[in-house]
N, C-alpha and C positions, 0 to 999 in steps of 0.2 A: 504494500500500500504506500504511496508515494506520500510525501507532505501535504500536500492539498487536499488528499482527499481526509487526511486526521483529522482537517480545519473542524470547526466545530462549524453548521450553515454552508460548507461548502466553499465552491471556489467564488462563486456570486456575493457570498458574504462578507469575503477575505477583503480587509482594508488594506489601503496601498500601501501602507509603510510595511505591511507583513508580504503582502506577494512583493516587493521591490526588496527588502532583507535577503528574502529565500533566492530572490534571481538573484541578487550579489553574489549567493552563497555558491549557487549553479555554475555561475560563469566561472568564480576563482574555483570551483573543480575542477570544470574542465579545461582550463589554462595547464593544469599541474600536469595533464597529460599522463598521469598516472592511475587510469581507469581500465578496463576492458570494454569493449565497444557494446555489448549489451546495455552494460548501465551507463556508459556515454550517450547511447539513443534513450536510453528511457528520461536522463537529466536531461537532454535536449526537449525531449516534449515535454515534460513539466514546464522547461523553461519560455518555452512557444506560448504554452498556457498563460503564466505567469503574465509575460509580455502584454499578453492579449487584454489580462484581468487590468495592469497599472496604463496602458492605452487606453480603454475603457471609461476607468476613474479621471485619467486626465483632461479625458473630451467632457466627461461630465461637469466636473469642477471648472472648466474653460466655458462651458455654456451657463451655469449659474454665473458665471463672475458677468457674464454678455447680459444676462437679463437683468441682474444686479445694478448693472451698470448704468443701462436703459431704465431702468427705470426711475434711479439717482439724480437722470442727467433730465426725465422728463419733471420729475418734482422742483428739483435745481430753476427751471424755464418756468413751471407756472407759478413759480413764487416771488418771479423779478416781475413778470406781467403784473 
């Protein structure tokens, strides 16, 4: 069973700062180059996963900051009128 799948809620669950820790953790594995290629493939798709999950959270977190901001910017405008 891979780390993701321990997560408690899954991999949809996992907050960024824990799938971005764990892909740290992937990558400096497989830099050491000291693996067998099974669990090399199997840390690669975790890692694929991972990727997908902190890309995810970062589109999310970039599109509240957009509404956020529109909306900052339209209050900002009806309070000078």
């Amino acid at each position: 069973m891979s780390q993701i799948d321990k997560q408690s809620g899954g991999e949809k669950e996992m907050r960024f700062e824990e799938a971005f820790k764990r892909l740290q953790e992937i990558v400096n594995s497989l830099e050491s180059g000291q693996m067998p290629l099974e669990d090399l493939l199997q840390k690669y798709e975790e890692g694929r996963r991972l990727l997908k999950i902190c890309d995810e959270k970062l589109n999310e977190a970039e599109q509240r900051i957009i509404v956020l901001s529109a909306k900052e910017e339209n209050s900002c405008g009806a309070k000078e009128n």
